[in-house]
N, C-alpha and C positions, 0 to 999 in steps of 0.2 A: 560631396555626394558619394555614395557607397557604389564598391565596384558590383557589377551583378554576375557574378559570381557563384553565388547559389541561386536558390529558388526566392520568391518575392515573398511566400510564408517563412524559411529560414531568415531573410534580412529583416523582419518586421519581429521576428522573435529577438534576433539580435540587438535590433532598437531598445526594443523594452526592456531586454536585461542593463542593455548599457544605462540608456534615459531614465531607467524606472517606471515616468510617466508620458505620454504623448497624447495630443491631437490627431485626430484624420488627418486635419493639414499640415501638421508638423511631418508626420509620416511620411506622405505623399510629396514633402519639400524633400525630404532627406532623401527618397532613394527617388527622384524624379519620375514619378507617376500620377497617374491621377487619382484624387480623392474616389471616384468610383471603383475602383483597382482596389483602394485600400481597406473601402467598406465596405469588398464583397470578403476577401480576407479573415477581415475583423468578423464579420458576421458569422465565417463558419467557425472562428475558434474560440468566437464566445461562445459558441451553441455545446464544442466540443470540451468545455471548462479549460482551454488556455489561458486566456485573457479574461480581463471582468476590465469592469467599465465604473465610472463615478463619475459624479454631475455636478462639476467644476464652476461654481457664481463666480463670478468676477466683480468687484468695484462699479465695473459701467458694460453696458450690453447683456446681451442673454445668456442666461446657463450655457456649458460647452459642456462634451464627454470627451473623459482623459482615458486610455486604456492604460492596463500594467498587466502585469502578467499573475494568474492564481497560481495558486501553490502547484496544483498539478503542472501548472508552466514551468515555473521555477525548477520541477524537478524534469523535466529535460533536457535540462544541460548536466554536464558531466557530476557524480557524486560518486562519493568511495566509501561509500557509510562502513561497508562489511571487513575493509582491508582494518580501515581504521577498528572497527568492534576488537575483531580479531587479537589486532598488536596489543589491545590493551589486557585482553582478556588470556593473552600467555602473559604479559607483563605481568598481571597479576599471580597467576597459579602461578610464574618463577619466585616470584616473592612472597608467597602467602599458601601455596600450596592449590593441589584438586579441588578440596574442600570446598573453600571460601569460594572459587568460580563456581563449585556443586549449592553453592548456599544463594550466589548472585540470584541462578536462575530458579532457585525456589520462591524466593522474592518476587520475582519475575510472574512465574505463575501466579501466584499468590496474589497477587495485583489484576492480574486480568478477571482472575473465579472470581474476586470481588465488585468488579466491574460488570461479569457478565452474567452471575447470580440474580441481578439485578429482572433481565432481561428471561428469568426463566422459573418467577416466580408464579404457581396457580399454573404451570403446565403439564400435559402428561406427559409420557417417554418419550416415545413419537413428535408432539410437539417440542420439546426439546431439543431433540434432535435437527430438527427442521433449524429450530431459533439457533444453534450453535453453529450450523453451517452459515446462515444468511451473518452473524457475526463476524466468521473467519472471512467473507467473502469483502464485508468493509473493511478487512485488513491485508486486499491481495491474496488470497488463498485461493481462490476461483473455486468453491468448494461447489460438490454438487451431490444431494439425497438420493439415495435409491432402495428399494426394499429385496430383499430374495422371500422367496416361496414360505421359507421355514419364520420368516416374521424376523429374521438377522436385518441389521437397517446397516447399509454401505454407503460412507462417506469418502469421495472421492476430491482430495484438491490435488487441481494439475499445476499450482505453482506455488513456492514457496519462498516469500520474502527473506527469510534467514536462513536460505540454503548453505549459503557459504560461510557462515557461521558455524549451520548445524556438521558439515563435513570436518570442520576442524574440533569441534566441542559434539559429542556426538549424544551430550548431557541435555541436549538443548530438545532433540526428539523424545528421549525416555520424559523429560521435564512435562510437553508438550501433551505428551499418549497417558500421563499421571493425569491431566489437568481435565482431559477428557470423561475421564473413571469417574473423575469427584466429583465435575459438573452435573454430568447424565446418570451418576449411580449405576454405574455401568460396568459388564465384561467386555475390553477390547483387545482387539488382536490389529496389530498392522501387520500387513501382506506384504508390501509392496511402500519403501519410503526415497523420494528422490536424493537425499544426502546420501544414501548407501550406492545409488550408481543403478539401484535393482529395476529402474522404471523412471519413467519419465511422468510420476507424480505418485504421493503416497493416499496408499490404498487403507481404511481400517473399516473391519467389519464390529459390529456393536451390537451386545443384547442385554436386553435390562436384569440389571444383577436382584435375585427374587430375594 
């Protein structure tokens, strides 16, 4: 039996990482509660995409649902993606020079415009604009459209998934505010980038280059 210890949402996270897959009543054996307990639980963190559910036949009796945890679960627990990006990405420029780390991230770009070109064909300025924020936002950027007076269109994301990438490679923002230019055909300016320290989110104003 599991000591209770933490909260009954933390030990049922803990299940699943450890089991992979479980029962209600496997659940409900393991940290001695009741199956109501466990499906009130389960309920809010399937709703919240922690867990996802499958519909487990068996040989003999009726289908059962097994929980495990969705990717958004999985990444709740502890991960170091940035430390690790990092060591690799001096490891490399020691051995190979600025360059080749300057050439990674062009690649990098290079693969997303490809990607996101896609998504911005048959649009106007404006509509692009619009489609390249709701992009950045399926990538953690929390971006968000806004217009000034003079017709400048202001893209604000208040969080950056390779901040701490970009503070140490600072190749990764210039990389980043290029990809912007080529997507939207566009003059931008950033104000305001949170890798620099300057704000607690970067700021770029945008207007369509004639």
């Amino acid at each position: 039996m599991v000591t209770k210890t933490t909260s009954t949402r933390d030990q049922i996270l803990s299940l699943l990482k450890r089991k992979k897959q479980l029962t209600v009543s496997a659940i409900a054996h393991e940290l001695d509660i009741t199956e109501m307990a466990v499906r009130r639980h389960l309920n809010t963190l399937e709703r919240d995409d922690i867990v996802e559910t499958t519909l487990f036949r068996q040989a003999m009796g009726r289908p059962t649902n097994v929980y495990q945890l969705s990717h958004s679960g999985q990444e709740l627990f502890p991960r170091d993606y940035a430390t690790f990006s990092i060591e690799l990405l001096k490891d490399l420029e020691r051995l190979e020079g600025t360059d080749k780390v300057k050439e990674l991230f062009s690649r990098r770009s290079e693969r997303i415009k490809n990607r996101y070109e896609k998504r911005m064909f048959l649009k106007d300025f404006g509509e692009k604009v619009e489609e390249f924020a709701r992009l950045q936002n399926e990538n953690g950027f929390m971006a968000e459209v806004s217009t000034e007076e003079d017709g400048t269109y202001v893209i604000k994301q208040y969080n950056c998934p390779i901040a701490d990438v970009a503070i140490e490679f600072p190749l990764v923002c210039e990389s980043e505010m290029n990809l912007m230019k080529e997507l939207l055909h566009a003059d931008v300016h950033c104000v305001t980038c949170i890798a620099t320290g300057q704000d607690g989110h970067c700021y770029y104003r945008i207007r369509e280059k004639k």
